[in-house]
C-alpha positions in Angstrom: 11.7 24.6 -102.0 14.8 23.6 -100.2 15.6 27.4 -100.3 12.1 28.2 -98.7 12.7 26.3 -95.6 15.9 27.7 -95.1 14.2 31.5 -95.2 11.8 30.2 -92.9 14.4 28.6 -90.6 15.9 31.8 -90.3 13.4 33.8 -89.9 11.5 32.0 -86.8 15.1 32.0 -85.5 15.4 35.9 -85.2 12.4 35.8 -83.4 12.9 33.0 -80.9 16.2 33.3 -79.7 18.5 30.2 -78.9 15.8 27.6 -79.6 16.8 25.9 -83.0 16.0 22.4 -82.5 12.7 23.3 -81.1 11.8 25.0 -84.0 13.1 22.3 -86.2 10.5 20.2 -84.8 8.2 22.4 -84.8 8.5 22.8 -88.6 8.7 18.7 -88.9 5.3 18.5 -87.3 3.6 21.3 -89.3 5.3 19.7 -92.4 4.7 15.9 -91.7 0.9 17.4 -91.1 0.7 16.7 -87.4 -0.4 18.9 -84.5 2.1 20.1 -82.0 1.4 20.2 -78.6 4.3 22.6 -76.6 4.6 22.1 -72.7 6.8 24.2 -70.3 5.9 26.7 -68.0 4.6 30.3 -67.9 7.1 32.9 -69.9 9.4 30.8 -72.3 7.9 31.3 -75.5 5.4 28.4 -76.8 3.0 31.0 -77.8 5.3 33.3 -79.3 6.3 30.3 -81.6 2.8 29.6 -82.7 2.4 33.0 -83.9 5.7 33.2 -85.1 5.1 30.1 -87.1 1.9 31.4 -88.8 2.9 34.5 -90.0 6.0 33.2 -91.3 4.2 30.1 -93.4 1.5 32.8 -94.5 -1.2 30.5 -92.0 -4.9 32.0 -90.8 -4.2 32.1 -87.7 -6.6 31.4 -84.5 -6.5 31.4 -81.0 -8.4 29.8 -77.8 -7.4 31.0 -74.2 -8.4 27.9 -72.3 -10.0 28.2 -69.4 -11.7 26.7 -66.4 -15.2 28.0 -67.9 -14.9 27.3 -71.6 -17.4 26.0 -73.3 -17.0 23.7 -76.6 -19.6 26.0 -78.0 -17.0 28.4 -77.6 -14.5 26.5 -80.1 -16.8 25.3 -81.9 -19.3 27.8 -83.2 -22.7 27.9 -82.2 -26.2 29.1 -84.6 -28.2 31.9 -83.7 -32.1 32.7 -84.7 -32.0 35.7 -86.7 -35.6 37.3 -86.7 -34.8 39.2 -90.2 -34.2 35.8 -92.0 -37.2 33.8 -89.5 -34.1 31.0 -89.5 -31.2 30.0 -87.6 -27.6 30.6 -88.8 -24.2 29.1 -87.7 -21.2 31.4 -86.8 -18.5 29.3 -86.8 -15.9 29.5 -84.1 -12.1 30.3 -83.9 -11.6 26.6 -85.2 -12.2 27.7 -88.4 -8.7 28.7 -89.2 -5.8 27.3 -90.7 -3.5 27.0 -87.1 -5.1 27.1 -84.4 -3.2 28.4 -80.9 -4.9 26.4 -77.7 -3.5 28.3 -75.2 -2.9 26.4 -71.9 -5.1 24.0 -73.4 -4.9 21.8 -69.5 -6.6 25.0 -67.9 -10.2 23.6 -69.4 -12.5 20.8 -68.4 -12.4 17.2 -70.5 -15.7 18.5 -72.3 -13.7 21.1 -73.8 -10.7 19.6 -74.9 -13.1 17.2 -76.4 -14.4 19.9 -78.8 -10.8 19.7 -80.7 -10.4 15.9 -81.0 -12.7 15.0 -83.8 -11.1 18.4 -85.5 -7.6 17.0 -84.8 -8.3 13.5 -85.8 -10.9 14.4 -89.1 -10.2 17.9 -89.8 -13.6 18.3 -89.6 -16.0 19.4 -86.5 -20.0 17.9 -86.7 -22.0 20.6 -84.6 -26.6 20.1 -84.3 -26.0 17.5 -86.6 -24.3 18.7 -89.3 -20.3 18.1 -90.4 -18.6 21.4 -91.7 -15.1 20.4 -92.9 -12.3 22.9 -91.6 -9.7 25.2 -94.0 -7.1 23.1 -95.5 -4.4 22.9 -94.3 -5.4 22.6 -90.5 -3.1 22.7 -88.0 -3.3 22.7 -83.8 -0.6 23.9 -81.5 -1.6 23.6 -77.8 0.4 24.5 -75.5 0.4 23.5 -71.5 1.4 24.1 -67.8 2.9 21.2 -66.2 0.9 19.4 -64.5 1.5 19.7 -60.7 0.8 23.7 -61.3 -2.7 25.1 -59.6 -5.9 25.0 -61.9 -4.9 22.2 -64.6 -6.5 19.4 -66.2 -4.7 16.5 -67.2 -5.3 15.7 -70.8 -6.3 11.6 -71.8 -4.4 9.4 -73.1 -6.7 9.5 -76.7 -6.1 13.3 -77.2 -2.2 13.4 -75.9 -2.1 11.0 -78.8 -4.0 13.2 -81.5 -0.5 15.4 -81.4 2.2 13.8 -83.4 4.7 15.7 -81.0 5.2 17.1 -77.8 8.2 19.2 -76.9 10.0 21.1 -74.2 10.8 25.0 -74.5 13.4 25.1 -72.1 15.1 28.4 -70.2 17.2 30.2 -72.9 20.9 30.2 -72.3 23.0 32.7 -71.0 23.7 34.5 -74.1 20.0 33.8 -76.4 18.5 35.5 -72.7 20.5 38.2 -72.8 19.2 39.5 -76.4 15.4 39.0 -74.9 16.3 41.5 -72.3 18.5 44.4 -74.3 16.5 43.3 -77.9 12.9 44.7 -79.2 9.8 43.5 -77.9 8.5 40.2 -79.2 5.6 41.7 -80.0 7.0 44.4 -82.2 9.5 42.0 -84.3 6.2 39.8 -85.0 4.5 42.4 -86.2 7.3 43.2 -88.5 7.4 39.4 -89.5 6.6 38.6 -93.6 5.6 35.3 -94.9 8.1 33.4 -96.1 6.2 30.8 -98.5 3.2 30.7 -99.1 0.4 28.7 -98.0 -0.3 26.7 -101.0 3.0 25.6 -100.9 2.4 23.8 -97.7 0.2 20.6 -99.6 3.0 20.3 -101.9 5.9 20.7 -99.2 3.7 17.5 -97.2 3.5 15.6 -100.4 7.4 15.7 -101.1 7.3 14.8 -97.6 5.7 11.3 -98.2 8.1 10.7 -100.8 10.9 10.7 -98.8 12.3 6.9 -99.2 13.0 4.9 -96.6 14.6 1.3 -96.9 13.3 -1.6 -95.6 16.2 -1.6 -92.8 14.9 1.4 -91.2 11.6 0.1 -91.0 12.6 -3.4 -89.3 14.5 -0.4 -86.7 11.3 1.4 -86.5 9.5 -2.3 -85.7 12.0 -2.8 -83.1 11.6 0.3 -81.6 7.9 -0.7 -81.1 8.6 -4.4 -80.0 10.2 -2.9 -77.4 8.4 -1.1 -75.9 5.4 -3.9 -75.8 8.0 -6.4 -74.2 9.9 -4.1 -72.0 9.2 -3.8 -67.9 10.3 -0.3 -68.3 6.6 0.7 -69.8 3.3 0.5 -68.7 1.9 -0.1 -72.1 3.7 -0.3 -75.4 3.5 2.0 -78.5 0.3 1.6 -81.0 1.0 1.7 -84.6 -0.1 4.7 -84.8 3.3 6.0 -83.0 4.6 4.1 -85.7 3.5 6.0 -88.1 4.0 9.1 -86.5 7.3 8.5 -86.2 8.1 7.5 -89.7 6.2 10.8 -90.7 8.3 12.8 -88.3 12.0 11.2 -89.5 10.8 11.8 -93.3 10.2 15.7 -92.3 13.4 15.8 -90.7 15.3 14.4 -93.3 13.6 16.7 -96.0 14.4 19.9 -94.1 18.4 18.3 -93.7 18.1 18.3 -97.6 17.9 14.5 -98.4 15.6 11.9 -99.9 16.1 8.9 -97.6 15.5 8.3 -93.7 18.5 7.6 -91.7 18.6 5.9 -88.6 19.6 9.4 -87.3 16.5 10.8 -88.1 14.6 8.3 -86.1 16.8 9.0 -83.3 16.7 13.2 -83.2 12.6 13.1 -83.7 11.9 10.1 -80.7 11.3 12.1 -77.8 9.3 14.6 -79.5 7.1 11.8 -80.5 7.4 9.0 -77.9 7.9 11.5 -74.3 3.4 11.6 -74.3 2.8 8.1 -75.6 4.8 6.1 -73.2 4.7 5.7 -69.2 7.8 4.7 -67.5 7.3 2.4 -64.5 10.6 3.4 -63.2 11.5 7.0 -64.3 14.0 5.9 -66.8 14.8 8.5 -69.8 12.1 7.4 -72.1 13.7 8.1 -75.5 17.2 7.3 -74.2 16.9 4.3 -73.1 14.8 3.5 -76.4 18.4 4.6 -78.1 20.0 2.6 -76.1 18.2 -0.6 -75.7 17.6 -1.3 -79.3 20.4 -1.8 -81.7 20.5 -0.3 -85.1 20.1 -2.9 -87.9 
């Protein structure tokens, strides 16, 4: 399995040049089963590194351009009176996939975000009445504009939280930008793209996942973390237990993919922004994960 990851590694990384802790996480979201929501602006890559993602797990792959005039119908699916039948018959939307791409998912209205959060949350969508589940397993990347650019919506605080992480693109360095401008197309390498593992190996990749151990010492840091954030000035509100969670799931990805059984305080460390950056408010502009690092002390 161990040998797997690593083909996959490498392969994403031929594609998206210069980013490897972003696809890291990436992969520690897809494999802890969270979504991934990717925010940067125009031209860096976030979509590139959904598809790239799906064709190299062997994924069913879907997208959404979000825009101003999207309807949920249009996610969703929507039934249609067929006269030969005298009866009405559902065709399901682009949700129906195994990862689903919501592209500049800020660029809708709330009522369409709101079409993915009972997807996100149930993996399931309930449409006239009636609850179809969704392909197993079922995965969201949405990416996003920042927010003081023309023409975006900001999303709530209940959907920013339906993404287990968020992360930042970045500009590619001096030499990773260079090989985008003299390399092939990014269209023509993913095209050339094979799967790596397959898709059924994905449940069992997750399950290994869970059974990552971690000591009862890096759960009182993991309480701490929390704590502090509830007590601290720094925040406007503190963490749920769901970040928690999400952050425990997250460290035990990390640590699989680093080729170990048990959670390190390290692990906690390298995964916090990616899961705490949309969750928290600072009243003061401080470095959110860093001073987190800082401020509480490792047991």
């Amino acid at each position: 399995m161990s040998q797997n990851l690593n083909s996959v590694i490498r392969q994403v990384e031929s594609a998206i040049l210069g980013k490897p802790l972003q696809i890291r996480l990436a992969l520690v979201c897809l494999i802890a089963g969270g979504h991934l929501l990717i925010e940067d602006v125009p031209g860096v890559g976030k979509t590139t590194l959904a598809q790239v993602l799906a064709r190299t797990l062997d994924l069913q792959f879907g997208r959404v351009q979000f825009t101003s005039d999207l309807l949920p119908a249009d996610i969703l699916g929507v039934s249609v009176f067929e006269r030969d039948t005298n009866q009405f018959k559902f065709h399901p939307g682009p949700i129906f996939t195994q990862m689903l791409l919501a592209d500049e998912v800020n660029r809708a209205t709330p009522k369409a975000q709101s079409a993915l959060l009972e997807a996100m949350e149930e993996h399931q969508v309930t449409i006239e009445g009636v609850t179809r589940k969704l392909p197993a397993p079922f995965f969201v990347i949405a990416t996003q504009n920042p927010s003081h650019q023309v023409g975006t919506y900001p999303l709530p605080e209940s959907q920013l939280d339906r993404f287990l992480m968020r992360i930042e693109m970045g500009y590619p360095d001096t030499q990773a930008e260079r090989g985008l401008l003299s390399g092939v197309d990014r269209r023509e390498i993913i095209a050339k793209l094979t799967p790596q593992m397959d898709a059924a190996e994905l449940p069992e990749l997750q399950q290994r996942t869970k059974e990552v151990f971690v000591s009862d010492a890096l759960l009182d840091y993991v309480q701490a973390l929390l704590r502090h954030t509830r007590e601290s000035e720094h925040y406007t509100h503190g963490l749920s237990p769901r970040a928690g969670l999400a952050m425990l799931s997250a460290a035990r990805a990390w640590a699989l993919i680093d080729g170990r059984n048990a959670v390190i305080p390290e692990d906690v460390q390298t995964i916090l922004p990616g899961v705490v950056s949309h969750r928290l408010q600072a009243t003061d502009g401080c470095q959110i994960a860093q001073e987190l690092i800082e401020a509480v002390a490792i047991p």
